[in-house]
N, C-alpha and C positions, 0 to 999 in steps of 0.2 A: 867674882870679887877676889882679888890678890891678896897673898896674906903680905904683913908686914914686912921687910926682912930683918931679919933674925929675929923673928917672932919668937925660935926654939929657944931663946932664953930666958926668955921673959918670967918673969915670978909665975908660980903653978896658978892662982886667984887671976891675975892677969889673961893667962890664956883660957883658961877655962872662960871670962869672960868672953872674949875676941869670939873662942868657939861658938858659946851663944849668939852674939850677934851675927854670926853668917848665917847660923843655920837658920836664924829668925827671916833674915835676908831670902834667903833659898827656899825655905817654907812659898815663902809670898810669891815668890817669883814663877812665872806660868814656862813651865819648862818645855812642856807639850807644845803650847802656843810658839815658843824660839823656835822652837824645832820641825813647825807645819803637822804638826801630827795630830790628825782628830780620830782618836779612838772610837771604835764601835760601840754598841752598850755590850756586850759578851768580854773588849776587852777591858772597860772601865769595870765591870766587876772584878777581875784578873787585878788591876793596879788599885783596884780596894780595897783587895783581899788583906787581912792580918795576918792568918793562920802560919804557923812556921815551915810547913811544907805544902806546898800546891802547886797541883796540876793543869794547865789549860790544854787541853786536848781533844781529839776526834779525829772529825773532817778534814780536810785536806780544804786549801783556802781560806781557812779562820781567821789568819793574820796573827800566827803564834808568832813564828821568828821577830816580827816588828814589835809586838807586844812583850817581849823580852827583853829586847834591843832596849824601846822607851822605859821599860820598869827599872833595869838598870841604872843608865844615864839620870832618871828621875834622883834612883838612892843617892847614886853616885854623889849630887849635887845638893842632899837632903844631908848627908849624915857626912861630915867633914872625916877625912883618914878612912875610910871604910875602904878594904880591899875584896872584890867581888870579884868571884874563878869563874867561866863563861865555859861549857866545853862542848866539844862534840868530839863522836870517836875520831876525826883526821883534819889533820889542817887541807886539803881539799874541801871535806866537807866542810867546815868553818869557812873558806874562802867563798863558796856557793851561797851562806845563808847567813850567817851575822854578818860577817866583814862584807857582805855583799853588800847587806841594808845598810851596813856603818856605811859605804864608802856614797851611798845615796843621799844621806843625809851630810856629806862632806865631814864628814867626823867627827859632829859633834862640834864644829869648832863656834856655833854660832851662840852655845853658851863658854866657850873659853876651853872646852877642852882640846887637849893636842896630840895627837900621834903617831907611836913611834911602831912604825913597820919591822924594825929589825927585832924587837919583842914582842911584838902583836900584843900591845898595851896602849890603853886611852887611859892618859890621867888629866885631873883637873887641879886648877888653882888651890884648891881649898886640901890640897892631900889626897885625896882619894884616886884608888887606882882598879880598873877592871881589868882584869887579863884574858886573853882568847887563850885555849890551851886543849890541845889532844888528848883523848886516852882511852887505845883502841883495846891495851888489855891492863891487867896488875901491874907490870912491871913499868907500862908508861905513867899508870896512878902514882905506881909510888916514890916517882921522881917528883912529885909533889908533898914527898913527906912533911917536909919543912914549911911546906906552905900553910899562911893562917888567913883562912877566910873568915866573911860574916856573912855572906850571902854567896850560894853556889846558884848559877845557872845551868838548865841542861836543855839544848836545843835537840829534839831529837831522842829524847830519852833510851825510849824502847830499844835504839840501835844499838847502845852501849848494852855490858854485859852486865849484869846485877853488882856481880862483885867487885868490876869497877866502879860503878856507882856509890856500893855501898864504904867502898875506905875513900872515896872523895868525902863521902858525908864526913866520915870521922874529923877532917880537913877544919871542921866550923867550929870555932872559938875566938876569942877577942881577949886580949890582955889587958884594954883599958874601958876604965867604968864607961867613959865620954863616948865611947864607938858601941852603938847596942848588934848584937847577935840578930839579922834580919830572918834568916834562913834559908829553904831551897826553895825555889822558882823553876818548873820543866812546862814543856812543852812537847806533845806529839803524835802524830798520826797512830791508830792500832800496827802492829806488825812488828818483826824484826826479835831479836835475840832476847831482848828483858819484857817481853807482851808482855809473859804470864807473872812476873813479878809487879810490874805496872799494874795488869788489871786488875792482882788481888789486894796491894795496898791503895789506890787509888777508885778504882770502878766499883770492885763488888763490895767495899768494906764502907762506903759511904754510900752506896745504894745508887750508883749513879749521879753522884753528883746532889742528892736529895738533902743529903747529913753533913754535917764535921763529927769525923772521930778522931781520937784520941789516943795516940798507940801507945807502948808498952812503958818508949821512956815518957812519957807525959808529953808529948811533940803533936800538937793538932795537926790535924791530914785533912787537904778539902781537895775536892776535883770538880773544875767547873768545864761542864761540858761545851764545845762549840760544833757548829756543824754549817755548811757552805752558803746556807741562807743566811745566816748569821753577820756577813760581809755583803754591804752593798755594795763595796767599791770595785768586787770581781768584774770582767770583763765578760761578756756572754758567749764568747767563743772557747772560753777556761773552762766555766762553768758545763758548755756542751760537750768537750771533750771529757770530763772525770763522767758524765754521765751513759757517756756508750762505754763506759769500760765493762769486760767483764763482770759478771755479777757479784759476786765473791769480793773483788774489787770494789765495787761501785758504792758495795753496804757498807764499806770500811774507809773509804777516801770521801762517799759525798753524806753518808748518812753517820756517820763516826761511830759506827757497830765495831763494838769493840767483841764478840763474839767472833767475827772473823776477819780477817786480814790478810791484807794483802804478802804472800809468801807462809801462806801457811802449808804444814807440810799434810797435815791429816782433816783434809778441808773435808773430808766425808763425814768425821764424828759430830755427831748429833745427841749430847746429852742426855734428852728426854726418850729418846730410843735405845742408846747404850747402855745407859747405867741402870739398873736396878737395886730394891734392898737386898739386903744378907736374908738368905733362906735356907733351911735343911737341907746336901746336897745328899741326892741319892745315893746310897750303898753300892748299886752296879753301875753307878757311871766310874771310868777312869780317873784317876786324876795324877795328876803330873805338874811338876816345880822349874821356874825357868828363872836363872840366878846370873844376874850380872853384879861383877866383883868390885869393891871399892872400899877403898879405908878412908883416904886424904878427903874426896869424893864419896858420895851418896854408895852404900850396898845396896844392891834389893834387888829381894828373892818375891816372885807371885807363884801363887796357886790356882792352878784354875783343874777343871773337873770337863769331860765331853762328853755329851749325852748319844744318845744312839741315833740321832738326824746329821751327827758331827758336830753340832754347835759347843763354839766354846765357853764356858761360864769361868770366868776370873773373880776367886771372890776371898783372895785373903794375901797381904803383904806384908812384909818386911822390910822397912826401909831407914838407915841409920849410917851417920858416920862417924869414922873414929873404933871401931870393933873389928878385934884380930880375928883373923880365922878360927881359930877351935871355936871363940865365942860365938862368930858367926855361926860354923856348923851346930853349936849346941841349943842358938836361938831357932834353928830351923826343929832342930828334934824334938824340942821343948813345943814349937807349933803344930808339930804335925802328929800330938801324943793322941793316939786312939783310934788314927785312920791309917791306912796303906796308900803312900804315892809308889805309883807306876814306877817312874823315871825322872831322875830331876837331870836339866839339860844345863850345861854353866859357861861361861864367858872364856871364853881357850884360852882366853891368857891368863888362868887361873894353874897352867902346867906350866907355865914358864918361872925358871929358879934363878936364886941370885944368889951366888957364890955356893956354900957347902947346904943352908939353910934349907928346910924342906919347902916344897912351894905351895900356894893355896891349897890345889886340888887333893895334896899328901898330907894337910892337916885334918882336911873334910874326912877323909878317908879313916886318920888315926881315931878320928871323934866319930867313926862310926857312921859317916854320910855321904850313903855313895854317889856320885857322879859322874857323866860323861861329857867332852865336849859336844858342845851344841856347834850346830852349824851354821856360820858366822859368816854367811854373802851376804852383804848388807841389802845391796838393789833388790836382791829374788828374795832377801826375807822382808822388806819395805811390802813390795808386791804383795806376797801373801799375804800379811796383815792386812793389808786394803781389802783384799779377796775378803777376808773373813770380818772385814768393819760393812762390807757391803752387805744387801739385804739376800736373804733366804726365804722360803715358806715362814708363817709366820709360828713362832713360839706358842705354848697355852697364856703367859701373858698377857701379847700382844694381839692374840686371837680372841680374849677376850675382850680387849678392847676395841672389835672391830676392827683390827688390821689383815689385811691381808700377805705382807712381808714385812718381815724385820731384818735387822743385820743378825748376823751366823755367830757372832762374839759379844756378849755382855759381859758387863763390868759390873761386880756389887759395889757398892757403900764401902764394904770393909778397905778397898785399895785407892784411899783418899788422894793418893803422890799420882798412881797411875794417873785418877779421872783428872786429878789439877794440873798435871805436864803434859800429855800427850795431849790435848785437842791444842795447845799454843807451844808447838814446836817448828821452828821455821825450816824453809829450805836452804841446805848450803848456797852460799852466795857462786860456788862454782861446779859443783859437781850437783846437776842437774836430777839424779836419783835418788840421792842423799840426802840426807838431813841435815843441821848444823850441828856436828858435834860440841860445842861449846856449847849449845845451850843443854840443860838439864834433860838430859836423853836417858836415864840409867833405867828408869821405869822400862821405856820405850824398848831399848834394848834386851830389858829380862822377856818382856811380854815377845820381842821378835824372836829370843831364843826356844822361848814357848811355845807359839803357834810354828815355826818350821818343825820344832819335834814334835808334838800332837797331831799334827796333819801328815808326817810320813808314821806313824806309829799305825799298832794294829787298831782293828776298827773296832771300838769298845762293843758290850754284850747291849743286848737291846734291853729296853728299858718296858718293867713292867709300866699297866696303868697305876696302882699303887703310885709307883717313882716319880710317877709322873706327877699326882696330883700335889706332892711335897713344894713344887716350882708353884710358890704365891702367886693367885689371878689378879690381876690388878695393879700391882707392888713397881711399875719400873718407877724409876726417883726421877724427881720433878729438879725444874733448876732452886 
């Protein structure tokens, strides 16, 4: 329905009337139906949802991107003036997966909307306007400073970077009472740069999809799981190919195992074998500190301890931003009050100086905390750490539980950042050995500066049985 013209001047009681009758109008109207679109049941849950941020996600084949597409165009057409931000990190991808579906559906134009390509904008008769839009890091987000949404979509979530996502969010407010605040609407496959932000506000915090919770600012969070049965309308040759993929793969695209994903970089860690609780660690084991530097970004410093099989025990962190150097060195000394570390190994670019100022490694020093550079080949320190995430003769833990191997490196409880970052860390999308450095790697990094120095170091004293018996039977942490 067309508005009047020059409705905009109409007395305030006048339009706010008009307002009412379209929306009453667009209420009733079967938009789905104009549009040929018969949602699944997984996505009519999705366009039932209230909650202000939700998730549809999993498997690969659910029918997110369309189930976006139509919740959109639905508001678009529901809530007069509403302006809704649609993104993905690159117009490429936007051209592959919304505009693809827009351009199937003919734009939209079968309830009145129309399109302009030179903005990559669908607006409709009634005011409202969707916008398609990039943003692959901060600086493309914050060309949308100025912009006021009431509903963000994110096609694709996970690929975008947290911190992009998170100043879009800031993006959502409404100036006027008549336009209500709808909120965020994503979709996505496991994998990619924001997993482990993704799976800890959506997967693990509502249990899979079981709950709605409620996060800090009062904002309901739901995640409604999909997975490839889910869609009858797949073709069976799609459907056979996502199933001879890889394994690893296959758990993640056809079964929507958000545990593993496709581009993971540390597809060996296995939770319920790595991680253990906090235990007494022996007096004649080793122990040695591996510190990667950061202020602006995450510092952190781990401690881990080697027993006389080599295995490495990781079981106490430091992790914070925003703290200068001395404080840093003093938070280490302040941790490490009562034991003796070997050697602490730190981030080389902690000797590098900037103008007269002294540099990180000169502050550790003044405050009394020596250091050396660690050896920083990322591929052959990647490698090792794999070397030591793999399995060995089995522990007294793990022995007790009837194993016969376990991996050579556990993780306590105490290094909550380590266990949360490192198993959802992806691969660089070009450097084959690497990791993404953009995603939250600094754990990653302390732990690879760790196990290169521990593993070329001397071979610690062997280990009475006493020492032994200190390592809890039974104790690795469960998910």
């Amino acid at each position: 329905m067309l508005l009047p013209e020059g409705w905009e001047s109409w007395p305030d009681e006048a339009k706010e009337k008009l307002r009412d009758t379209l929306q009453a109008a667009t209420i009733r109207a079967d938009v789905f139906g104009a549009l040929e679109y018969r949602p699944t049941e997984r996505q009519q849950a999705f366009h039932a949802a209230t909650e202000f941020d939700v998730l549809y996600g999993g498997a690969a084949g659910g029918g997110k991107t369309r189930a976006l597409l139509m919740d959109d165009i639905r508001d678009a057409i529901t809530y007069p003036g509403i302006r809704i931000g649609a993104f993905r990190r690159s117009y490429p991808e936007l051209e592959e997966s919304l505009l693809a579906e827009l351009a199937q559906i003919s734009y939209a134009d079968a309830v009145g909307a129309r399109w302009r390509g030179d903005a990559h904008e669908l607006r409709f008769p009634n005011g409202s306007l969707i916008m398609y839009r990039y943003a692959e890091n901060v600086n493309d987000a914050t060309r949308r400073q100025g912009g006021q949404y009431q509903k963000l979509t994110f096609d694709e979530v996970t690929l975008t970077a947290p911190d992009v996502v998170g100043f879009l969010k800031s993006r959502i407010r409404s100036g006027r009472k008549d336009i209500p605040v709808i909120g965020i609407r994503s979709g996505s496959n496991p994998g990619g740069i924001g997993h482990g932000d993704v799976k800890k506000r959506y997967i693990d915090a509502t249990d899979y999809g079981e709950k709605v919770i409620t996060d800090k600012r009062g904002r309901t969070v739901r995640f409604i799981p999909s997975k490839l049965s889910d869609n009858p309308y797949l073709n069976p040759e799609y459907m056979a190919d996502l199933a001879d993929l890889p394994d690893e793969m296959r758990r993640a695209f056809v079964d929507g195992n958000w545990d593993v994903f496709a581009g993971q970089f540390f597809a060996e860690f296995d939770r319920d074998l790595h991680a253990v609780v906090p235990f007494e660690i022996a007096p004649e084991w080793k122990r040695y500190a591996g510190i990667d530097y950061g202020y602006a970004a995450p510092w952190c410093t781990l401690w881990a301890a080697v027993d006389s099989d080599k295995r490495i025990w990781v079981y106490r962190e430091l992790y914070e931003k925003g703290l200068v150097e001395t404080d840093q060195a003093l938070a280490i000394k302040a941790a490490e009050t009562g034991e003796h570390v070997a050697r602490r190994f730190a981030d080389p670019s902690m000797w590098s100086k900037t103008g007269s100022a002294p540099s990180p490694a000169e502050a550790y020093g003044t405050a009394g905390v020596r250091i050396e550079k660690a050896v920083n080949d990322r591929a052959p320190g990647w490698s090792r750490l794999r070397g030591y995430l793999a399995n060995g003769p089995a522990c007294p833990i793990h022995r007790q539980q009837g194993l016969q191997l376990c991996p050579k490196l556990h993780i306590t409880a105490g290094c909550p950042n380590l266990l949360r970052t490192l198993p959802v860390l992806p691969y660089d999308k070009t450097k084959t050995e690497d990791l993404d450095t953009h995603a939250e790697d600094h754990a990653a990094d302390a732990l690879r500066y760790l196990v290169m120095g521990t593993s070329g170091a001397s071979r610690p004293a062997r280990v009475s049985s006493a020492a032994r018996a200190r390592i809890p039977i039974g104790t690795a942490a469960r998910r």
